[in-house]
GUSE-241450 format. One record per residue (C-alpha): x, z, y; residue in three letters; residue number from 1. Coordinates in steps of 0.02 Angstrom, whole numbers, plus 50000, padded with zeros to 5 digits. Each point is the difference from the previous one (the first is absolute). Layout:
<site px="X" pz="Z" py="Y" rest="ala" nr="NUM"/>
...
end
This chain:
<site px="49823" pz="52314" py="48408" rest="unk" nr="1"/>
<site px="49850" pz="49901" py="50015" rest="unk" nr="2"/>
<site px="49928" pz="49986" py="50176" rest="unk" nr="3"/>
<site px="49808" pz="49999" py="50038" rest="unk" nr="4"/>
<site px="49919" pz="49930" py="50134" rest="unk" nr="5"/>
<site px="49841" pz="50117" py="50053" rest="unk" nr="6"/>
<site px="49904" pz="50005" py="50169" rest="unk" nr="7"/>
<site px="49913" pz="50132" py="50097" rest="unk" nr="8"/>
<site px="49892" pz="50004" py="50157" rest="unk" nr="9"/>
<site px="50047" pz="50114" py="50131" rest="unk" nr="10"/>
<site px="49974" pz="50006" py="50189" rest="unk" nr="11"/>
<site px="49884" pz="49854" py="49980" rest="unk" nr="12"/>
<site px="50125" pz="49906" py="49931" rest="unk" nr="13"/>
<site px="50043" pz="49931" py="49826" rest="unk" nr="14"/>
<site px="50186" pz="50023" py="49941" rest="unk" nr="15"/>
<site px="50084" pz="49966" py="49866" rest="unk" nr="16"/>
<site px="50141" pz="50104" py="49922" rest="unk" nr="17"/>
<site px="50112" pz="49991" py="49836" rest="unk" nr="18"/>
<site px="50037" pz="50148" py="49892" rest="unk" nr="19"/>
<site px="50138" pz="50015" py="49901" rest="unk" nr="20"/>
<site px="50026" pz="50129" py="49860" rest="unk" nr="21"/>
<site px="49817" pz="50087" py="49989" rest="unk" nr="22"/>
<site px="50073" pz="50095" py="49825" rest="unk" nr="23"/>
<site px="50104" pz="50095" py="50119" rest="unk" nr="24"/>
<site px="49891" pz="50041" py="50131" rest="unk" nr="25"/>
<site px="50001" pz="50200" py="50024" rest="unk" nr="26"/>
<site px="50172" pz="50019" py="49886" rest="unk" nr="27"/>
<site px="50104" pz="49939" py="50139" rest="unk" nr="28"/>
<site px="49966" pz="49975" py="50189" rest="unk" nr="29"/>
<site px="49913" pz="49837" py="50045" rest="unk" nr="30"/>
<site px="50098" pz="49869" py="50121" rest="unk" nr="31"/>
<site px="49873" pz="49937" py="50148" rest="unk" nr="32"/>
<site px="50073" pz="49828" py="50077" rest="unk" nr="33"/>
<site px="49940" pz="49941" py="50144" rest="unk" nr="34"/>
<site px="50081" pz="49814" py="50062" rest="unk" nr="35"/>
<site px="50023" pz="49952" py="50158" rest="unk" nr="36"/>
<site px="49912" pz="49879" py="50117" rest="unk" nr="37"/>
<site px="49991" pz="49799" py="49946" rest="unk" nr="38"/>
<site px="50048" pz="50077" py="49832" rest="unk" nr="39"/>
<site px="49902" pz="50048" py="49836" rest="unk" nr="40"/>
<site px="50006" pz="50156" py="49853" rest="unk" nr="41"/>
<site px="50100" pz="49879" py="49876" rest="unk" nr="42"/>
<site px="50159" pz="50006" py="50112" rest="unk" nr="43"/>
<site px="50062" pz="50149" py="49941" rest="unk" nr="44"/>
<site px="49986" pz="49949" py="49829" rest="unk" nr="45"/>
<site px="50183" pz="49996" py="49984" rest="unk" nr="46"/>
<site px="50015" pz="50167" py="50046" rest="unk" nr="47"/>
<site px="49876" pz="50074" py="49899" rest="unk" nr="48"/>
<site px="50080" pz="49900" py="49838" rest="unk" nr="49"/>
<site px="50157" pz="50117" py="50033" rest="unk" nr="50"/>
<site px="49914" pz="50164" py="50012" rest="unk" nr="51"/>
<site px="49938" pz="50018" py="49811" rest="unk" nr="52"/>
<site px="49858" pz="50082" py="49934" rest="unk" nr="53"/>
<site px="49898" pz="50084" py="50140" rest="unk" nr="54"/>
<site px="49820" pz="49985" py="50068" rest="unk" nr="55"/>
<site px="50022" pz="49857" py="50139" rest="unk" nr="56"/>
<site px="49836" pz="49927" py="50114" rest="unk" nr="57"/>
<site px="50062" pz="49860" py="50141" rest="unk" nr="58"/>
<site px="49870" pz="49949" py="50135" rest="unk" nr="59"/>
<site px="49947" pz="49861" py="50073" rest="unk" nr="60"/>
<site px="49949" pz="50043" py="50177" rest="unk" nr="61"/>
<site px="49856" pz="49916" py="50057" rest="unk" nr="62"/>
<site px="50020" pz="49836" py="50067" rest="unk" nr="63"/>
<site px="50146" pz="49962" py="49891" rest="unk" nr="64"/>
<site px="50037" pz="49945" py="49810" rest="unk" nr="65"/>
<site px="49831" pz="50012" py="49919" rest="unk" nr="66"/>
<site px="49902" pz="50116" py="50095" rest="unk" nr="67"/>
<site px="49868" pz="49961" py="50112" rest="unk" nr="68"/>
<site px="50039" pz="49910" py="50151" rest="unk" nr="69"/>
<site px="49973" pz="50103" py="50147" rest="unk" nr="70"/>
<site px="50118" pz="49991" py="50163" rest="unk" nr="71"/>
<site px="50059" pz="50156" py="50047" rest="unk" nr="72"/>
<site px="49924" pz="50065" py="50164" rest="unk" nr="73"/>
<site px="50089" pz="50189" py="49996" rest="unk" nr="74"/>
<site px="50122" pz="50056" py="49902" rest="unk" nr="75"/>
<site px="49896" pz="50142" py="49947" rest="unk" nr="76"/>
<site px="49911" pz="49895" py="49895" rest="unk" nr="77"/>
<site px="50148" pz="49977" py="49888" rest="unk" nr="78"/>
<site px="50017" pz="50174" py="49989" rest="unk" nr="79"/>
<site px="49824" pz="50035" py="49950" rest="unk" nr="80"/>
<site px="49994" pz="49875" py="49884" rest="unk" nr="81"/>
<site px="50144" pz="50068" py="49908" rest="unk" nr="82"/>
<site px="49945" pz="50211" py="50006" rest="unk" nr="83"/>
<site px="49825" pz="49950" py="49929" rest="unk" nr="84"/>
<site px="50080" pz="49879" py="49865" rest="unk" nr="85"/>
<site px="50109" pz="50172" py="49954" rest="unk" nr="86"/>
<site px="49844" pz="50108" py="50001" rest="unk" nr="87"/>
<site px="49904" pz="49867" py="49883" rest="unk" nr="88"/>
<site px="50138" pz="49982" py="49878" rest="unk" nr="89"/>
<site px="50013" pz="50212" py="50020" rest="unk" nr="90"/>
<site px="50202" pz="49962" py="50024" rest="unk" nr="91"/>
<site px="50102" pz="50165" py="49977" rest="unk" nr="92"/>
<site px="50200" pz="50027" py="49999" rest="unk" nr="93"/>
<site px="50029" pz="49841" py="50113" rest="unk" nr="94"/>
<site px="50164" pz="49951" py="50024" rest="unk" nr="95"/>
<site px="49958" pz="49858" py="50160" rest="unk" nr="96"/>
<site px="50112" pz="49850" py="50032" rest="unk" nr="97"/>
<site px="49927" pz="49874" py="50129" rest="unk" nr="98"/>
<site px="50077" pz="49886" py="50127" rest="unk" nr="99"/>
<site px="49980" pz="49955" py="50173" rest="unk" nr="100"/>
<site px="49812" pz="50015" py="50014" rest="unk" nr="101"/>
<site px="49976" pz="50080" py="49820" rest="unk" nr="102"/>
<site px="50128" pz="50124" py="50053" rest="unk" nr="103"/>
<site px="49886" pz="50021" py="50171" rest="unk" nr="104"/>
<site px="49862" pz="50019" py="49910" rest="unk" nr="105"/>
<site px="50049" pz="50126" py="49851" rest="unk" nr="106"/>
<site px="50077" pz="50121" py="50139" rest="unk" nr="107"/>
<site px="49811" pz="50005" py="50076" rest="unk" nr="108"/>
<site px="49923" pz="50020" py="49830" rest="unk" nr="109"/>
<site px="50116" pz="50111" py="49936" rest="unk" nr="110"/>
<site px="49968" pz="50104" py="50163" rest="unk" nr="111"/>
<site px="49813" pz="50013" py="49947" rest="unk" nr="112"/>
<site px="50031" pz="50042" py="49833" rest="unk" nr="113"/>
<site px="50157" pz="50084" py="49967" rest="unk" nr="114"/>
<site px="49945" pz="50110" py="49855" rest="unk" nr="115"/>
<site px="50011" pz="49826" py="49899" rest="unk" nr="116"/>
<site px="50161" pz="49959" py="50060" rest="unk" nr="117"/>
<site px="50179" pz="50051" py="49950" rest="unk" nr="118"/>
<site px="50125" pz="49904" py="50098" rest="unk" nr="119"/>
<site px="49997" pz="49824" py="50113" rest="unk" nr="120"/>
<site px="50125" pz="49870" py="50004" rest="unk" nr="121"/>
<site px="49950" pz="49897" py="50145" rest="unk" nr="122"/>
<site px="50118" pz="49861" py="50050" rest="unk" nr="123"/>
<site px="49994" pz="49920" py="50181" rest="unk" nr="124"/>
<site px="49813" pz="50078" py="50026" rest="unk" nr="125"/>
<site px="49977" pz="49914" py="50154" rest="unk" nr="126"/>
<site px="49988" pz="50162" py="50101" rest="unk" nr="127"/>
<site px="50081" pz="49959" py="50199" rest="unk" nr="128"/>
<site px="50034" pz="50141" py="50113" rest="unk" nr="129"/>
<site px="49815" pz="50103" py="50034" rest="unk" nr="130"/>
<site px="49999" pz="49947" py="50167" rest="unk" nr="131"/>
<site px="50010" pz="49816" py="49970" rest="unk" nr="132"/>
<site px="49805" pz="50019" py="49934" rest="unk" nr="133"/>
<site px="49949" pz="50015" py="50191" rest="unk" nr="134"/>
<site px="50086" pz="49883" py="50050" rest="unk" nr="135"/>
<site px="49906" pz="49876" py="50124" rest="unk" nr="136"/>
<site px="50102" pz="49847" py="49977" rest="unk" nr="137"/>
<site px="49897" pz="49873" py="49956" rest="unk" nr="138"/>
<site px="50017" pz="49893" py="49854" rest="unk" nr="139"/>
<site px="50071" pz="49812" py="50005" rest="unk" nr="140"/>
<site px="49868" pz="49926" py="49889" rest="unk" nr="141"/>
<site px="49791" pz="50043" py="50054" rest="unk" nr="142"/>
<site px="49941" pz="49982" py="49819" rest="unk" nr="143"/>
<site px="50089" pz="49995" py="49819" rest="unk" nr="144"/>
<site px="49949" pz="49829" py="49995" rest="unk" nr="145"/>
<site px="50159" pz="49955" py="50140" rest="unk" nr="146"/>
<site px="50123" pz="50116" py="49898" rest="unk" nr="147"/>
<site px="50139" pz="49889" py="49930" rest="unk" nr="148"/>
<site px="49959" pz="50050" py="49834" rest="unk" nr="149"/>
<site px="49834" pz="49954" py="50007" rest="unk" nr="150"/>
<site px="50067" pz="49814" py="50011" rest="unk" nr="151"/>
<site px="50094" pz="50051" py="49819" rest="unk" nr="152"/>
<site px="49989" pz="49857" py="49874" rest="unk" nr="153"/>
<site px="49860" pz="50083" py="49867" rest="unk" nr="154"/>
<site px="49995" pz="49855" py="49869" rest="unk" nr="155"/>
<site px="50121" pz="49945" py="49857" rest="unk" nr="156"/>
<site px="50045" pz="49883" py="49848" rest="unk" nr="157"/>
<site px="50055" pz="50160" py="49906" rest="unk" nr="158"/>
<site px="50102" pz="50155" py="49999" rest="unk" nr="159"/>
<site px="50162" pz="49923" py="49980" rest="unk" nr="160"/>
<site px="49972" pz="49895" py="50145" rest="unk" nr="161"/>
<site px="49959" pz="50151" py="50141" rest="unk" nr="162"/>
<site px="50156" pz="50086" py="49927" rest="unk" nr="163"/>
<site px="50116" pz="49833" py="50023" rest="unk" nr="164"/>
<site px="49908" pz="49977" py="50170" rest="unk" nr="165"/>
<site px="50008" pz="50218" py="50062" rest="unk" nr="166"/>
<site px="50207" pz="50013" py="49911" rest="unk" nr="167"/>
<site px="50080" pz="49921" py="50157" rest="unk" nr="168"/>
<site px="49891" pz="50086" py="50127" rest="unk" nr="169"/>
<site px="50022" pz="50163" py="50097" rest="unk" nr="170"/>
<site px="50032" pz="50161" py="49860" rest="unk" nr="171"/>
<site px="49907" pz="49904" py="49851" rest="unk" nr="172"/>
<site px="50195" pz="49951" py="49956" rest="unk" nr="173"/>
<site px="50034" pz="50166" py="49993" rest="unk" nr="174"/>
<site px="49863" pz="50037" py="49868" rest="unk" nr="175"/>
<site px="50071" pz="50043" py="49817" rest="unk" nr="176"/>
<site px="49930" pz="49816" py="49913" rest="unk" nr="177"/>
<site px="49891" pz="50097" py="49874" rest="unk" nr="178"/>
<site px="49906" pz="50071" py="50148" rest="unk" nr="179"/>
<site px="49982" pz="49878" py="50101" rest="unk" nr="180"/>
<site px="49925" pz="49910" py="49835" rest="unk" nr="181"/>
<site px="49885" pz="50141" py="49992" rest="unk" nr="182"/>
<site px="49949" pz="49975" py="50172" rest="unk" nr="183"/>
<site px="49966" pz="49799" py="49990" rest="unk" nr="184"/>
<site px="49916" pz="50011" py="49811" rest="unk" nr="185"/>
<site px="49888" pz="50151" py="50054" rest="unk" nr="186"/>
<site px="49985" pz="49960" py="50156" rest="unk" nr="187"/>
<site px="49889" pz="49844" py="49996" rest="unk" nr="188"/>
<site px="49811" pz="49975" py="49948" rest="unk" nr="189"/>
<site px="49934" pz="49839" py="49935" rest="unk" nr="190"/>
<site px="49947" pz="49892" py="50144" rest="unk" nr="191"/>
<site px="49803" pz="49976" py="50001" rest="unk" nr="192"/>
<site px="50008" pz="49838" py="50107" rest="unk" nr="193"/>
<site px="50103" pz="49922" py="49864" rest="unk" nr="194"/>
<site px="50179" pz="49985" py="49887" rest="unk" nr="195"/>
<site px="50121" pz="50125" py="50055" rest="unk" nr="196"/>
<site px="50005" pz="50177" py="50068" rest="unk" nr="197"/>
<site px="49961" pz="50076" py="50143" rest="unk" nr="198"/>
<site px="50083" pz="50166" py="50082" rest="unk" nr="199"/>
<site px="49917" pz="50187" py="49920" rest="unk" nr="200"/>
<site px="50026" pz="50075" py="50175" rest="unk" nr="201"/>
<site px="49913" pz="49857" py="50123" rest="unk" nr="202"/>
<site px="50104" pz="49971" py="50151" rest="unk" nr="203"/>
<site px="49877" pz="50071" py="50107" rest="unk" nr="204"/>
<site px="50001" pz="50164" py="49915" rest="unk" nr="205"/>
<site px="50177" pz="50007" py="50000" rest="unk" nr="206"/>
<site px="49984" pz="49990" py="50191" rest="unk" nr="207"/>
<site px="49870" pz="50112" py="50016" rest="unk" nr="208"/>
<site px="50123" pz="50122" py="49945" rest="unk" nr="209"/>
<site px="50134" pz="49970" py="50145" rest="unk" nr="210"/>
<site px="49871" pz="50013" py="50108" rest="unk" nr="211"/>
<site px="49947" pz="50141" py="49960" rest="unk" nr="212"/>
<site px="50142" pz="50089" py="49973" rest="unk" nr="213"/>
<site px="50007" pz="50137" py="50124" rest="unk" nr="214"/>
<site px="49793" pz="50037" py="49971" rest="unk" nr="215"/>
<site px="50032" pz="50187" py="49911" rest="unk" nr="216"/>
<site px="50111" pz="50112" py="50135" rest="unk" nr="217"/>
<site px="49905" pz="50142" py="49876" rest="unk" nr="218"/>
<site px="50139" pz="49984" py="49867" rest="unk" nr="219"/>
<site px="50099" pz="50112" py="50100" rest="unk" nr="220"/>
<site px="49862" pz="50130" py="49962" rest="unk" nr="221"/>
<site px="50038" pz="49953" py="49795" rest="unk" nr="222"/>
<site px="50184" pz="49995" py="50041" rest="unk" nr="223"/>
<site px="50011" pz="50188" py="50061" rest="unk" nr="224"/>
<site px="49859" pz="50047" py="49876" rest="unk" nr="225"/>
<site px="50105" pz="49966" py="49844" rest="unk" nr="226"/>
<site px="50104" pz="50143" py="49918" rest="unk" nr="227"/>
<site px="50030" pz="49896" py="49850" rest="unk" nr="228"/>
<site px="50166" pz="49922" py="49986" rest="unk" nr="229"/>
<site px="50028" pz="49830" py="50091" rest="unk" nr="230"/>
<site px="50117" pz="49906" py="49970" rest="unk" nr="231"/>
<site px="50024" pz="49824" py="50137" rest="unk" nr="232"/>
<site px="50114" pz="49847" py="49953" rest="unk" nr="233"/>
<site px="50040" pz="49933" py="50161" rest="unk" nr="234"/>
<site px="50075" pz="49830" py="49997" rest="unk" nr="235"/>
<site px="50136" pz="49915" py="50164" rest="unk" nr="236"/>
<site px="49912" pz="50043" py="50180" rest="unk" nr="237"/>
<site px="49954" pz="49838" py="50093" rest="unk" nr="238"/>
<site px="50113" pz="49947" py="50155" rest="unk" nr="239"/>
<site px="49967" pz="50017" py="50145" rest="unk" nr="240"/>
<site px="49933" pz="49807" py="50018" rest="unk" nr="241"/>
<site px="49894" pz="50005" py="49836" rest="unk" nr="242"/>
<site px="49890" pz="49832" py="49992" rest="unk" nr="243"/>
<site px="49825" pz="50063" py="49984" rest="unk" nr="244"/>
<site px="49987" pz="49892" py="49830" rest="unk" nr="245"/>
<site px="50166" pz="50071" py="49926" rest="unk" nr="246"/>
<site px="49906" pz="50130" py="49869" rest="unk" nr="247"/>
<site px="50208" pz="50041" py="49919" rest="unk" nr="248"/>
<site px="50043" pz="50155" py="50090" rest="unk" nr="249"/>
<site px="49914" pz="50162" py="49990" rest="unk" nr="250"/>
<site px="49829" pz="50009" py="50115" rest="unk" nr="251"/>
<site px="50019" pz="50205" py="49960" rest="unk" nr="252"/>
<site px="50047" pz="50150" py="50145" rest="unk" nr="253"/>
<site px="50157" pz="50047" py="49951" rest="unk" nr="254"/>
<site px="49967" pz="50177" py="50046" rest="unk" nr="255"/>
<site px="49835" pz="49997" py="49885" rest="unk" nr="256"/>
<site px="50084" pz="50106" py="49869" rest="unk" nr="257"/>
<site px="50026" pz="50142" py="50104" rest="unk" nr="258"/>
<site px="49819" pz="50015" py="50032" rest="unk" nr="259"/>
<site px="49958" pz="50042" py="49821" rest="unk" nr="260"/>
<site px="50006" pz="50199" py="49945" rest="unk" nr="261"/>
<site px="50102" pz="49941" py="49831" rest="unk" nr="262"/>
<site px="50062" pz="49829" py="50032" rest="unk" nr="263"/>
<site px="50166" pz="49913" py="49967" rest="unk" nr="264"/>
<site px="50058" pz="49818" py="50028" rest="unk" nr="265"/>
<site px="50127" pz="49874" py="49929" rest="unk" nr="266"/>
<site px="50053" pz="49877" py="50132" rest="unk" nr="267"/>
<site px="50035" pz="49816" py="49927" rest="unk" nr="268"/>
<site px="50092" pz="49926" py="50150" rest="unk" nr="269"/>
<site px="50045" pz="49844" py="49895" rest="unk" nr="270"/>
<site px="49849" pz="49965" py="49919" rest="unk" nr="271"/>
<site px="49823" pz="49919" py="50109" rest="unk" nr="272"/>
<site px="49834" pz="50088" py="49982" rest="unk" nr="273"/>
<site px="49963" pz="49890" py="49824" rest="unk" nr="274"/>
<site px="50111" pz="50154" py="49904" rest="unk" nr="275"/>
<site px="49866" pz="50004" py="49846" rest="unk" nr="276"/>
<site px="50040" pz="49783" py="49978" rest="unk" nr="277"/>
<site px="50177" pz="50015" py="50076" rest="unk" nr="278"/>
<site px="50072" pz="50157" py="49921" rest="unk" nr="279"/>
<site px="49885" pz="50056" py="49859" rest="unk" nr="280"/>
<site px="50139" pz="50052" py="49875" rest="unk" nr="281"/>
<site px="50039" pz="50119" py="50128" rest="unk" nr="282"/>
<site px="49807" pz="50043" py="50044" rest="unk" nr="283"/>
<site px="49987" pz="50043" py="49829" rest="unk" nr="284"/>
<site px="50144" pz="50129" py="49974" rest="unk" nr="285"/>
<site px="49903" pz="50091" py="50167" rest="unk" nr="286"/>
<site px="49827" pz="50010" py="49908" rest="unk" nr="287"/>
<site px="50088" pz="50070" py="49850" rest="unk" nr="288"/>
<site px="50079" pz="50134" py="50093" rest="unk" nr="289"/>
<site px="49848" pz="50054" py="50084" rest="unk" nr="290"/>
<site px="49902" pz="49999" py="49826" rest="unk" nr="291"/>
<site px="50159" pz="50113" py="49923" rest="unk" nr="292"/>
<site px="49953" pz="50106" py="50158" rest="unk" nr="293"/>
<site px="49821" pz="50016" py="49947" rest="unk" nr="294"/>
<site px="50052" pz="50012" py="49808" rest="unk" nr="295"/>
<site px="50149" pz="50102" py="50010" rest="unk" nr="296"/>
<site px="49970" pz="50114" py="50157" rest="unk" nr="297"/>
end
């Protein structure tokens, strides 16, 4: 199916979504993806190839792929960003899948509009324990300008070369190659200074993101709000001596599931918190059981 590239401004911000499947829009239930932080909508491209002919729109959260770029003060931004792109697009009979952050942020939009929603799929949603929010530890780095991955390398010869440089480093190995292809290819923006490409989500905004990771204690409020089925992916838990930088194991409470009035979980102690890139054969089968669910009830 062909995909279109469309934009919208909402929150202040412009972002940019594809959409999948429009003939089919209001036959079947429509499949909301929202990626994950440093990432971009065309990485679950793969997935979306395997799930036929249905309705599909992917998002690219501001900051990232070819939305505006905005750093991320509070996660509630993220959250708003994606209920008032639902309300502008008038999205009915979702079916949500979103990861890490997207999965963070369709649990609080889905909280504030649950009359649109059917079902979430949210894998690794970056929810800790609700009392880790108020916690007074201060952070290592003062700004998200000293984060490590602020000091990311943003510019390239060309997609093939950030995938041969990213394969032998941390879980981009672990990627499936056609998404990690997805990922390099989509995931650069012609470089205005010159030859090359440069990185769609800037370094800066990436760490902007880190930093201000545990900004929205109030999705606890969304989290025991929803009556909607939830459904949370949770990939290996860290160890005990978990390198700050070391984004493979699961940054998500184990005990999170409990909290929702109609949630379940499937535990992937094998697998690191990339299980869209790592496992998405498997990711797949999940999202077609929870649209038989909403199909077949």
């Amino acid at each position: 199916m062909e995909t279109i590239e469309k934009n919208a401004v909402v929150n202040g911000t412009r972002i940019t979504y594809f959409e999948r499947g429009i003939s089919y829009r209001g036959q079947r239930p429509t499949l909301l993806f929202v990626h994950a932080t440093g990432f971009h909508a065309r990485v679950w491209d793969k997935i979306i190839d395997a799930m036929g002919d249905i309705h599909s729109i992917t998002v690219d959260q501001r900051g990232h792929g070819r939305s505006e770029k905005k750093k991320i003060q509070h996660w509630d931004e993220v959250i708003t960003d994606v209920a008032e792109l639902i309300e502008q697009l008038d999205l009915t009979n979702i079916l949500a899948i979103g990861h890490s952050m997207g999965g963070h942020a369709l649990i609080g939009a889905g909280a504030r509009m649950q009359e649109r929603f059917q079902r979430i799929v949210a894998i690794d949603p970056v929810i800790p324990a609700e009392d880790s929010y108020h916690d007074e530890k201060p952070s290592p780095f003062s700004g998200a300008e000293e984060h490590p991955t602020a000091k990311r390398r943003s510019e390239f010869d060309s997609p093939e070369e950030m995938a041969d440089r990213l394969r032998p480093k941390g879980s981009y190995g672990l990627f499936h190659p056609d998404i990690l292809m997805d990922y390099c290819k989509h995931g650069l923006l012609p470089n205005p200074k010159g030859k090359g490409y440069i990185l769609a989500c800037p370094p800066e905004i990436e760490a902007s993101v880190y930093m201000s990771s545990r900004s929205n204690a109030e999705i606890y409020h969304a989290v025991h709000k929803l009556e909607i089925p939830v459904l949370i992916l949770r990939a290996k838990e860290p160890p005990a001596d978990r390198n700050i930088m070391d984004f493979s194991s699961s940054p998500t409470w184990p005990g999170l599931v409990n909290e929702f009035k109609n949630g379940r979980e499937i535990y992937f102690g094998d697998h690191t918190h990339f299980l869209p890139m790592e496992i998405p054969h498997e990711v797949t089968n999940i999202i077609h059981g929870e649209l038989e669910a909403i199909e077949n009830p």
